[in-house]
C-alpha positions in Angstrom: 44.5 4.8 -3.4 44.6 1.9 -1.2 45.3 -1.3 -2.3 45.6 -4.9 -1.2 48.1 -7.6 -2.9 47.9 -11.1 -3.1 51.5 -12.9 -4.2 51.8 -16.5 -4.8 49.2 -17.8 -2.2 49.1 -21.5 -2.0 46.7 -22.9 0.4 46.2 -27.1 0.5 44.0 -29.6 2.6 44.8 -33.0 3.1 46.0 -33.8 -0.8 43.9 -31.6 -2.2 45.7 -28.4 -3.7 43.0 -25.4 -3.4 45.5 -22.9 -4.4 48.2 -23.0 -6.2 50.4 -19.5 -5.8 47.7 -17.2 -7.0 48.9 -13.7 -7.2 46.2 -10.6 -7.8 45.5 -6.9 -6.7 42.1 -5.4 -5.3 42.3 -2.4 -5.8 39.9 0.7 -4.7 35.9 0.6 -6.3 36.8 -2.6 -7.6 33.5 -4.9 -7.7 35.1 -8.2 -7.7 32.5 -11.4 -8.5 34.4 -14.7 -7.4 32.9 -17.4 -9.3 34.5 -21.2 -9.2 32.8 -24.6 -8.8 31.8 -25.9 -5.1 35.0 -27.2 -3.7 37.5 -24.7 -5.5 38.2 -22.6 -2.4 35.8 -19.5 -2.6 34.9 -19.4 0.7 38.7 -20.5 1.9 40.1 -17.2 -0.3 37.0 -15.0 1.4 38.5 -16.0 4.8 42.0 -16.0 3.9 41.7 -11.8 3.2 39.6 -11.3 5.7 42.5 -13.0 7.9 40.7 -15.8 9.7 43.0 -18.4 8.0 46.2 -18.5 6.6 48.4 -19.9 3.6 50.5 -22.4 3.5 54.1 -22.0 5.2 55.1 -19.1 7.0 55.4 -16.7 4.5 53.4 -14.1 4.2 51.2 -13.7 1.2 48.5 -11.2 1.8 49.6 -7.8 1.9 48.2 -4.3 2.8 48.6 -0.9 4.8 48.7 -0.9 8.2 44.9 1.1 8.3 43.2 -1.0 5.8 40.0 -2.4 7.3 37.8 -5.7 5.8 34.6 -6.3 6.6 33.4 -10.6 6.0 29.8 -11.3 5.9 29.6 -15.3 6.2 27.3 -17.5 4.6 26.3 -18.9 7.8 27.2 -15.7 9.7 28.4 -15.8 13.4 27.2 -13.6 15.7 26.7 -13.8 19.4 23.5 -15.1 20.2 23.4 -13.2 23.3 24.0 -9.9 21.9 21.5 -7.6 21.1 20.7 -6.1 17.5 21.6 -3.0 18.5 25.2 -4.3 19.6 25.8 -6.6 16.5 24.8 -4.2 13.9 27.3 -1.6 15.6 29.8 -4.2 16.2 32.4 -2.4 13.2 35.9 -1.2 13.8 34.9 2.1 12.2 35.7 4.9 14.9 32.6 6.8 13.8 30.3 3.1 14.1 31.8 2.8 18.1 30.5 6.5 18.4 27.2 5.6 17.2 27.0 2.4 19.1 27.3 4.5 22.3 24.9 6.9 21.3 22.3 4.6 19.5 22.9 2.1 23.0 22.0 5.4 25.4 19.0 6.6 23.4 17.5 3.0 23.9 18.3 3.2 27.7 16.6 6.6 27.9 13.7 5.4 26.3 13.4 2.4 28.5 14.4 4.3 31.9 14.1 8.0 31.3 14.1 9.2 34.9 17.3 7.1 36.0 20.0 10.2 36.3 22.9 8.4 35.8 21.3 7.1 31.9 20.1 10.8 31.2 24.1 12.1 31.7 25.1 9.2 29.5 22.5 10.2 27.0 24.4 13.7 27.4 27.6 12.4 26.9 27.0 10.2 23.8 25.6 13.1 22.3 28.3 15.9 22.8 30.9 12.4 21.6 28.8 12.6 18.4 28.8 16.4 17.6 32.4 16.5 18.9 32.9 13.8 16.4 30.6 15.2 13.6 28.9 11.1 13.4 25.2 12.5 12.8 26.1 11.5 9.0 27.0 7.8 9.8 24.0 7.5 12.3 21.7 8.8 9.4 23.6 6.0 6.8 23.3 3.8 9.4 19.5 4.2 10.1 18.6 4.5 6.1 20.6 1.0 5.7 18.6 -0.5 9.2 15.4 0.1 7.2 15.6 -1.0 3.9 16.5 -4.1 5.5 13.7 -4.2 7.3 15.3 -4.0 10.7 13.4 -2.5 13.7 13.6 -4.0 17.0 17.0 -3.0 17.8 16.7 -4.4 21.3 16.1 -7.8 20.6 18.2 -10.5 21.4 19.8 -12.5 18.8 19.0 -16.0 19.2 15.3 -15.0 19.2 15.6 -14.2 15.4 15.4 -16.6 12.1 18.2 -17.6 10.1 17.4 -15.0 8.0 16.7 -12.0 9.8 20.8 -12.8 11.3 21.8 -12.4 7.6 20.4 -9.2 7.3 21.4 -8.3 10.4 25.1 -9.2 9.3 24.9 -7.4 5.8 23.6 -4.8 8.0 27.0 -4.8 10.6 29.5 -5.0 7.6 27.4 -2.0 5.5 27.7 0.5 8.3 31.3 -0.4 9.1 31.8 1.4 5.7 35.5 -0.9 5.9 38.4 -0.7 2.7 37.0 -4.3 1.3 33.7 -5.9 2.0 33.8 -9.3 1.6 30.4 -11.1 1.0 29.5 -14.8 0.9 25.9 -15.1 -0.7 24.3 -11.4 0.8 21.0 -12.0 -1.7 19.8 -14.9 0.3 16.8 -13.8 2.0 16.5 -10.7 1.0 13.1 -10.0 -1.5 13.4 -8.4 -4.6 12.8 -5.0 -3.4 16.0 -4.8 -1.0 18.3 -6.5 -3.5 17.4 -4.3 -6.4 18.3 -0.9 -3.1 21.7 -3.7 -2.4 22.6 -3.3 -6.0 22.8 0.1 -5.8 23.9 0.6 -2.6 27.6 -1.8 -4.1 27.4 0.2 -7.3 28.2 3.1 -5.3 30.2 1.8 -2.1 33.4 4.2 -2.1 35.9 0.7 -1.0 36.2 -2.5 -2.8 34.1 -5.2 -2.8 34.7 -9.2 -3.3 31.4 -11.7 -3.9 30.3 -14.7 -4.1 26.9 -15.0 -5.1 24.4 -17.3 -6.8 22.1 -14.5 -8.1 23.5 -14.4 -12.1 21.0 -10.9 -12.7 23.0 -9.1 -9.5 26.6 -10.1 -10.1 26.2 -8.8 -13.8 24.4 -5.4 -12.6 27.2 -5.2 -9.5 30.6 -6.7 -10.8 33.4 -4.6 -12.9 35.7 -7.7 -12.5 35.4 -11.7 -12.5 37.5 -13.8 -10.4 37.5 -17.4 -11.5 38.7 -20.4 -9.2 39.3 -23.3 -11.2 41.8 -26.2 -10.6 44.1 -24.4 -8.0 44.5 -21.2 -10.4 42.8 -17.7 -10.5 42.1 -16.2 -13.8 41.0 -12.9 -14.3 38.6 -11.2 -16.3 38.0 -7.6 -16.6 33.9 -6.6 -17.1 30.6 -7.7 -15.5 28.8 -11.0 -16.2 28.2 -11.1 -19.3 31.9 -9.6 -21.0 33.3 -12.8 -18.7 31.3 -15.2 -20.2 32.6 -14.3 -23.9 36.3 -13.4 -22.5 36.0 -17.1 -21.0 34.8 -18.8 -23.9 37.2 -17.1 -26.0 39.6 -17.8 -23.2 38.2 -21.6 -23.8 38.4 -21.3 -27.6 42.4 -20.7 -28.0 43.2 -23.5 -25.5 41.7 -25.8 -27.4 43.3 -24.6 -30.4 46.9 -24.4 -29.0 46.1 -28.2 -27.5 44.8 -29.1 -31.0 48.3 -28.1 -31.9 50.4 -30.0 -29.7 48.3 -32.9 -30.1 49.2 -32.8 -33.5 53.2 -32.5 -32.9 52.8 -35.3 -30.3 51.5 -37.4 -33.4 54.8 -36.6 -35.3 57.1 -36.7 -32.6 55.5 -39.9 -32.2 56.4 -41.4 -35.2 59.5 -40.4 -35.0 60.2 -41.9 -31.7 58.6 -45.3 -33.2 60.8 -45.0 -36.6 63.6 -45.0 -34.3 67.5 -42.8 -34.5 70.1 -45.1 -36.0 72.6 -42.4 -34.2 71.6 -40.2 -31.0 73.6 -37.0 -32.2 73.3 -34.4 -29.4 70.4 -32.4 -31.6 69.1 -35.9 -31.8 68.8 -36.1 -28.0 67.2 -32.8 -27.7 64.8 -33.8 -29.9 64.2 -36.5 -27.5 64.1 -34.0 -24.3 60.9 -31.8 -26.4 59.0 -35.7 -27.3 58.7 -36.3 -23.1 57.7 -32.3 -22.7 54.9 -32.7 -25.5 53.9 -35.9 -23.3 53.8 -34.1 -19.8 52.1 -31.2 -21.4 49.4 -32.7 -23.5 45.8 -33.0 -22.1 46.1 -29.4 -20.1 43.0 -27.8 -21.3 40.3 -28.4 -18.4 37.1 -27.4 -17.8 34.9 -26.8 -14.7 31.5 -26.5 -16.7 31.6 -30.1 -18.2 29.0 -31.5 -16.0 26.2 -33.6 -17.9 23.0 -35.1 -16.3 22.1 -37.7 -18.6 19.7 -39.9 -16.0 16.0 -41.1 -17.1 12.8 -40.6 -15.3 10.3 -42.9 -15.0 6.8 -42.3 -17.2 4.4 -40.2 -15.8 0.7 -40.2 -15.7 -2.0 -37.6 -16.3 -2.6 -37.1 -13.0 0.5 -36.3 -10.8 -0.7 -33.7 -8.2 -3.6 -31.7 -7.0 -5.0 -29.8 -3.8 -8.6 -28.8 -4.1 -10.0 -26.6 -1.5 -7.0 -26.6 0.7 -6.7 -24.9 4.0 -3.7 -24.8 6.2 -2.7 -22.9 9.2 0.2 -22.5 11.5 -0.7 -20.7 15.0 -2.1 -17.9 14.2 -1.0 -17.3 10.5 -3.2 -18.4 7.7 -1.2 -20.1 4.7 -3.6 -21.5 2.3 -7.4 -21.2 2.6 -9.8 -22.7 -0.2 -6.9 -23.2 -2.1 -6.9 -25.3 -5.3 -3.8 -26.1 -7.4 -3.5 -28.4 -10.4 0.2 -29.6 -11.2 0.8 -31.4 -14.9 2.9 -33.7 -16.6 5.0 -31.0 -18.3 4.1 -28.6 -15.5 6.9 -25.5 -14.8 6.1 -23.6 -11.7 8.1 -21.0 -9.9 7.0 -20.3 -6.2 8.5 -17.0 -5.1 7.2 -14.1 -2.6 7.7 -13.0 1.2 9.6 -14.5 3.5 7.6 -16.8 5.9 4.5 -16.8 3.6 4.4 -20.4 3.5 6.6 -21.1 0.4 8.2 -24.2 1.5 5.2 -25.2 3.8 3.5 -25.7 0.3 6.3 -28.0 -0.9 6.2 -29.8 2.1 2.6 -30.2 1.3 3.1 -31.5 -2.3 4.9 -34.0 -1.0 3.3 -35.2 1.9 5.6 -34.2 5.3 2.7 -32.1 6.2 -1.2 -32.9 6.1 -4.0 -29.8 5.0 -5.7 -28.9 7.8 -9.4 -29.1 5.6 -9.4 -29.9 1.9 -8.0 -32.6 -0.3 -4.5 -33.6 -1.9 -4.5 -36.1 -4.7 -1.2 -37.7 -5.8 -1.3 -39.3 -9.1 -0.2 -43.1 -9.2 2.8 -42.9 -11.5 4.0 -40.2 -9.4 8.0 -40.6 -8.3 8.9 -37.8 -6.3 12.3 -35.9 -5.2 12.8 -33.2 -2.7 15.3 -31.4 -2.9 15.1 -29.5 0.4 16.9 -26.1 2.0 18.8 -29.0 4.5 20.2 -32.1 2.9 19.7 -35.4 4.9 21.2 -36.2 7.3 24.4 -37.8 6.1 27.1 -39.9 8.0 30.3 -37.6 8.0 32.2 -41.2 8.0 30.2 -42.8 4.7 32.2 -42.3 1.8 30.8 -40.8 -1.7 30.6 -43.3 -4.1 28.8 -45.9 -0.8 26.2 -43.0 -0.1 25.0 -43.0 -3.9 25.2 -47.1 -4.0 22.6 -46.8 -1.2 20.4 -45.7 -3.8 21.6 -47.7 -6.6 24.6 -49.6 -8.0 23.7 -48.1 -11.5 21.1 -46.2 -13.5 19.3 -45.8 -16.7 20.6 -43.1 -19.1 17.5 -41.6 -21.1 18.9 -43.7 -24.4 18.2 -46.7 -22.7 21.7 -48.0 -21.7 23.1 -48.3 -18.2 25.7 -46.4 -16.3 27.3 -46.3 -13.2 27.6 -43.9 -9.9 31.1 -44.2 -10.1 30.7 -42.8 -14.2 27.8 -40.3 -12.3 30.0 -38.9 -9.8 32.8 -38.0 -12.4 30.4 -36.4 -14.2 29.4 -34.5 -11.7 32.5 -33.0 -11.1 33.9 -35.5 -8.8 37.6 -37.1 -9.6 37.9 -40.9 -9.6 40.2 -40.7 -7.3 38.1 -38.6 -4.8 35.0 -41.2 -4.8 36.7 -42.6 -1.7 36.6 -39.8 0.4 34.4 -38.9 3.6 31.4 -37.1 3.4 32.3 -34.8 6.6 35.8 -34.0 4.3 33.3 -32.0 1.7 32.8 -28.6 1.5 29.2 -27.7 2.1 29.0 -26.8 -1.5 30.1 -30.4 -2.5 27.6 -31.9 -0.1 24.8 -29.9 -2.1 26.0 -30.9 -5.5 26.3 -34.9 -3.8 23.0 -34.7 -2.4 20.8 -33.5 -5.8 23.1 -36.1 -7.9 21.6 -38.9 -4.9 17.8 -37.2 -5.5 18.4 -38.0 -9.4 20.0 -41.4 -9.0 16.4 -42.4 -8.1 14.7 -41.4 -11.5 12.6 -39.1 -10.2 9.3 -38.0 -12.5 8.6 -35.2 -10.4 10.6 -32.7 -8.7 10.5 -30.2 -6.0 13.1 -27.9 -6.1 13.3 -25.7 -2.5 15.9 -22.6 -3.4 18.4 -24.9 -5.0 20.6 -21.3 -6.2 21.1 -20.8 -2.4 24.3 -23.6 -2.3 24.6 -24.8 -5.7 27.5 -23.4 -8.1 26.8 -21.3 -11.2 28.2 -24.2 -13.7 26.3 -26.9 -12.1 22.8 -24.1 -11.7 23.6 -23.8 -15.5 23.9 -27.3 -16.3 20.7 -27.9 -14.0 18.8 -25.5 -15.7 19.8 -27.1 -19.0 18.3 -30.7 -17.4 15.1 -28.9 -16.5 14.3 -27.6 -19.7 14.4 -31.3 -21.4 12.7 -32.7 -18.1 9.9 -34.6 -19.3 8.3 -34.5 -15.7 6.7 -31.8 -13.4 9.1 -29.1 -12.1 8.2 -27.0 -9.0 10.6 -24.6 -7.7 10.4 -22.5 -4.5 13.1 -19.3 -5.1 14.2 -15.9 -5.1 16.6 -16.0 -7.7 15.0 -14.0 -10.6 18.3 -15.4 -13.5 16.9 -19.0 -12.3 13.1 -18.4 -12.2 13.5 -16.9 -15.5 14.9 -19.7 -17.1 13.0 -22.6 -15.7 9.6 -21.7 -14.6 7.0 -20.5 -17.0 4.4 -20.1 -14.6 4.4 -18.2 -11.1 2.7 -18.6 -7.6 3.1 -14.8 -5.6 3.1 -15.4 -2.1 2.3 -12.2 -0.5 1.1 -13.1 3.1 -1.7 -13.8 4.8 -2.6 -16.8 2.5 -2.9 -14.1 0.0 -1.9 -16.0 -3.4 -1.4 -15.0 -6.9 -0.7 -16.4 -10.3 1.1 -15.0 -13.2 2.1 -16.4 -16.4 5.2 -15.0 -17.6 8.9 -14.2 -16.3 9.2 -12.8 -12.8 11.4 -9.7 -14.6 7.7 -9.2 -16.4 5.9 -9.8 -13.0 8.4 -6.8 -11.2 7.9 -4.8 -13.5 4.2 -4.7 -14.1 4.5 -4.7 -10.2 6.7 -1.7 -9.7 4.4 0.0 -12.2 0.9 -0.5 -10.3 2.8 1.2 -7.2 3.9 3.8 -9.9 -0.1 4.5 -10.3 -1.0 3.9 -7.2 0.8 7.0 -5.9 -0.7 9.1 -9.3 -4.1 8.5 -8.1 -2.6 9.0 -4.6 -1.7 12.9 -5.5 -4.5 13.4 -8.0 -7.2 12.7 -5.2 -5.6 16.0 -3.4 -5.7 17.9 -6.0 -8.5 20.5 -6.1 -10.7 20.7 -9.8 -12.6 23.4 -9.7 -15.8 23.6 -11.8 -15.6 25.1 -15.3 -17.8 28.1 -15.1 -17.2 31.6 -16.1 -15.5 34.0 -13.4 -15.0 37.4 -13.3 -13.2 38.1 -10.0 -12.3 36.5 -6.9 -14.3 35.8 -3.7 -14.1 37.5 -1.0 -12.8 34.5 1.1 -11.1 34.0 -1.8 -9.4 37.5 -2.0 -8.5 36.3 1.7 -7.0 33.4 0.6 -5.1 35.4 -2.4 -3.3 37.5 0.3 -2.3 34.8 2.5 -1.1 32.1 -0.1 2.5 33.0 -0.6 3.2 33.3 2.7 2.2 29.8 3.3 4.2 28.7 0.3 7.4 29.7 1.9 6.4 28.5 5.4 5.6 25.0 3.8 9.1 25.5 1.5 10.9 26.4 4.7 9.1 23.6 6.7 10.3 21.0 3.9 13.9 22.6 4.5 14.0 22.1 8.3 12.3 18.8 8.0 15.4 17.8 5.4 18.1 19.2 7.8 16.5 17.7 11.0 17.0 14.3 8.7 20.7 14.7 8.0 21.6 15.9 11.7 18.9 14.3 13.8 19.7 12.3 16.8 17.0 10.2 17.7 16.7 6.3 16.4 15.7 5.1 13.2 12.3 5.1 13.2 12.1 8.9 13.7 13.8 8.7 10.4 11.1 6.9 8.6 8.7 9.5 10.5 10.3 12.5 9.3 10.5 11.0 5.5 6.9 10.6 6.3 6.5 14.1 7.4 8.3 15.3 4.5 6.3 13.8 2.1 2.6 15.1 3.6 4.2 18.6 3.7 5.6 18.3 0.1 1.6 17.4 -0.7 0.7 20.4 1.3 2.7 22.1 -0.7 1.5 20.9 -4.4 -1.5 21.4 -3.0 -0.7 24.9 -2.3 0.7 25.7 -5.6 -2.2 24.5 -7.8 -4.4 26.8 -5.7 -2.2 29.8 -6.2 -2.0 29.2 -10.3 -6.0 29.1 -9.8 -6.3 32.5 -7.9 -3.5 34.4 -10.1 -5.7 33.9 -12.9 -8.7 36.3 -11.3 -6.1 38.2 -8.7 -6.1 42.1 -9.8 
């Protein structure tokens, strides 16, 4: 069993200690979750054991044998812009990926110059290198993986795809590599629910280790076996999914404060002591002394990163506060809304979720006025005070220090009991030291810059909100506190995301986006949405089969047909040829060599044979009844 050891790692920048000599194991089939508060060094420890950065000092502190291989899918993943898919999702160090590359990089020649000699004996080559090398396997893993991320054009060029088509291109490199330790940094954002809930399983029964960080509270409980928590420059551990950490960490909570209860309490008569004063200072006397200034140094240890509180007002809203009627927009040649009508309230809680590139955030961006409808109307109630929280923050001066770019908003605000407090009381409260309110913008992780820029979008009192996937950089303790604020919101909420733990919690009304300005609305949960969802696919493919099924009419019958005596004697012979069809078909899958759209072909194949087949069968339990 391979293994890779961590021993007191200590990692600082500028004054601020990220680490402070951590020690751990990962150990094989271990599903690690890191979880921690923006700032606390997730993404530093993800790139530490990857072994783009290093520790402090020259010793060594990550340790591991000399063929142990780790895979790091970024958050903002890196990949050559000039490299084709084909090349970056074949980019692994895995012996068996290089072979595959070759092959996978010849059949695309061959396709695209099939006469040229010199590509045909290349073609030739690649192939004998992966039967030599028995890689048919890891092209078939390969191609499965390719589709159910819903990558096809293998010979397009990188910096002519989205943001998010390169993250699934990524996930897609590091899958394939099959390394000892995967290392991923957010890999739910944009993926839709159906590829998450094929990545879930896909982790679940990955054969190395695995360390996350992810937003998506439903998929680290139904991945992790382990937590990781990053909090003040120390690592604690927790053994279990989601859920067992958050009772081992409240219980974890729970006996801290008792034990600083305690000392608190032998402060107090230390205290008195000290005060009453020693008329002589025997040598037990002094020692006595020595534990008083230990009790000091060690009082006030029990911290906590969850402690941030959003007590801001908003201003009153009307009855009116936003409201399309008959809206139409289009971009190119890609309908978003047509005839559209949407009526937003004062209490209004309304999750936006769906496809990718449906028009999602063009609908925000409607709402609040950065784009016009091309035909129909949008009415914005008077009262209406508006914040957008957007994918991108603003643009914000790396040089501008915290607590001046939340006094550009205002000195002070109003708490929702009337009385006044300050951004420099805000800012603590938000997780932000005292003494770190003078700091630089462009010195913040990008996590930090996030949790800044909402605490800036609430300074202004907002009545309405538009929330644009706010899980996608935001911490699980400040989502959970957020989603606490949200509930006792007294203004409109509407949220654009994928995350289901979120949507569940603060929206309790859904817009579907499913393309081609193809809208729906459901009220309930979007875990009651999937699955009434994955159920009408469920029927659809019952009434699929049923409609090639053959009834035949109830009447009495003696004997067969003669073309039905024909049929008799030929059935079972095209039973087995359809069996040993299905067979080949299922080989030809596992050992095939052409690209991965054959493989989707041959599933396809598979599955009209396998009708054939039912088909088939019914007949034959119909003709046995009459056959002599």
């Amino acid at each position: 069993m391979k293994e890779l050891k961590v021993i007191d790692l200590s990692k600082t920048y500028g004054t601020k200690d990220i680490f402070n000599q951590i020690s751990f194991i990962i150990r094989t089939n271990d599903r690690i979750g890191l979880i921690g508060v923006n700032g606390t060094g997730k993404t530093s420890l993800l790139s530490i054991l990857s072994g783009r950065e290093k520790g402090d000092g020259d010793r060594q502190a990550v340790f591991y044998p000399k063929d142990y291989r780790v895979a790091y899918l970024e958050q903002d993943n890196i990949i050559g812009e000039d490299l084709t898919v084909l090349e970056a999702v074949f980019q692994g160090e895995n012996e068996q990926v290089k072979i595959v590359r070759r092959y996978e990089k010849a059949l695309l020649e061959l396709q695209l110059s099939g006469d040229d000699p010199a590509i045909q004996k290349e073609f030739e080559r690649a192939q004998e290198a992966m039967t030599e090398h028995d890689a048919w396997l890891t092209d078939t893993n390969a191609k499965i993986i390719l589709q159910r991320l819903g990558i096809q054009e293998l010979d397009k060029k990188m910096k002519e795809l989205s943001g998010g088509q390169k993250k699934r291109v990524g996930l897609a490199q590091v899958l394939i590599d099959e390394p000892d330790l995967l290392l991923l940094d957010e890999p739910t954002n944009h993926l839709d629910y159906q590829t998450i809930e094929w990545l879930e399983g896909y982790l679940k029964q990955y054969r190395g280790s695995l360390v996350m960080v992810t937003h998506d509270r439903y998929f680290l409980d139904r991945v992790s076996n382990r937590i990781f928590e990053l909090a003040f420059g120390q690592l604690h551990e927790y053994k279990g999914n989601y859920e067992e950490y958050l009772i081992a960490r409240s219980e974890r909570e729970r006996v801290e404060e008792d034990q600083e209860g305690k000392r608190k309490q032998l402060f107090k008569q230390e205290l008195a002591w000290m005060r009453a004063g020693a008329k002589a200072r025997t040598t037990k006397q002094q020692a006595r002394i020595g534990r008083f200034e230990e009790l000091k140094e060690n009082l006030h240890q029990v911290k906590r990163t969850g402690d941030i509180e959003i007590d801001i007002a908003s201003q009153r809203l009307g009855k009116q506060v936003l409201e399309i009627k008959n809206g139409d927009f289009t971009i190119g040649q890609q309908a978003i809304l047509t005839n559209f009508d949407l009526l937003i309230q004062a209490n209004e809680r309304l999750g936006i979720t769906g496809e990718n590139g449906a028009g999602k955030s063009t609908l925000l961006n409607i709402l609040a006025q950065r784009l016009p409808l091309d035909h129909g109307t949008l009415i914005v109630g008077e009262t209406v005070r508006l914040a957008y929280y957007t994918q991108q923050n603003e643009e914000m001066n790396p040089e501008t220090r915290m607590i001046a770019y939340l006094q550009e908003a205002a000195e002070a605000v109003s708490r929702k009991d009337g009385s006044q407090i300050s951004v420099a009381e805000l800012l603590e409260r938000f997780l932000f030291p005292r003494h770190s309110h003078g700091t630089k913008i462009g010195k913040l992780s990008g996590g930090e810059k996030r949790r800044l820029y909402l605490l800036k979008l609430l300074v202004g009192q907002p009545n309405v909100l538009l929330l644009d996937e706010p899980t996608n950089d935001l911490d699980i303790d400040t989502l959970t506190i957020l989603e606490d604020y949200l509930h006792s919101f007294p203004g409109a909420v509407i949220t654009v995301s994928h995350d289901r733990y979120f949507l569940d919690k603060v929206a309790e009304k859904l817009l579907i986006f499913e393309g081609n300005a193809q809208i729906r609305s459901y009220y309930g949960s979007i875990n009651d949405y999937l699955r009434e969802s994955s159920s009408e696919e469920q029927l659809k493919m019952i009434a699929k089969k049923e409609t090639i099924q053959i009834v035949e009419p109830k009447k009495e019958k003696q004997k067969l047909s003669y073309m039905e005596q024909k049929e008799w004697e030929t059935i079972e012979d095209d039973i087995a040829g359809l069996e040993a069809k299905i067979e080949t078909l299922t080989e030809e899958m596992n050992h095939q060599g052409s690209n991965f759209t054959e493989l989707q072909k041959i599933q396809t194949t598979i599955s009209e044979v396998e009708a054939q087949l039912e088909e088939k069968m019914n007949r034959w339990e119909y003709l046995s009844e009459w056959a002599d």
